[in-house]
C-alpha positions, -999 to +999 in steps of 0.1 A: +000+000+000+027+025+012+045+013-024+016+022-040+016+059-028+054+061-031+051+052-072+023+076-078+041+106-062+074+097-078+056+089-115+041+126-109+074+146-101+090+132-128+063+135-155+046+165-147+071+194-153+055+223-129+055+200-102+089+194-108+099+228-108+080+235-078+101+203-061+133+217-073+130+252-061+119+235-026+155+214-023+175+240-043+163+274-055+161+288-018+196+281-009+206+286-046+188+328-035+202+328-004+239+322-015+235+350-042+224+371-020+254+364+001+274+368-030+262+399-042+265+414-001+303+401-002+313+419-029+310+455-017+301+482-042+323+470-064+315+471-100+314+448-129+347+447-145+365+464-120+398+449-106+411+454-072+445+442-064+455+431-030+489+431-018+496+403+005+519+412+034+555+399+018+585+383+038+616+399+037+630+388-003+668+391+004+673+355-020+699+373-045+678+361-071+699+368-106+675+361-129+662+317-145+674+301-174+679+315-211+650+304-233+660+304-272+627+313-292+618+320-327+598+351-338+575+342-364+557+368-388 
């Protein structure tokens, strides 16, 4: 009996497409909001495009560092 029930409801969210959609949104489209509106909050007032460079907080470089290895290369037109 509890079968029964159990293939109805299952042959109905997967043949019926607004129920479907209405099943998705239940397990996904409210999280899927909520983490663009946490997106949208974490990125400031920034706009589209725009690039913002952070410097990170270096160590002292004092590794005499004279340069890698000679690469030949070939122009070509």
């Amino acid at each position: 009996m509890l079968f029964k029930y159990l293939f109805i409801i299952t042959l109905i969210i997967l043949f019926v497409p607004p129920v479907r959609r209405f099943v998705f949104y239940l397990l996904v489209g409210r999280q899927l909001v909520k983490q663009q509106k946490q997106q949208a909050a974490s990125r400031g007032g920034r706009r589209e495009g725009e690039i913002r460079v952070e410097n990170r907080p270096g160590k002292e470089t004092n590794t005499h560092f004279k340069g890698g290895d000679y690469v030949d290369y070939e122009e070509v037109k």
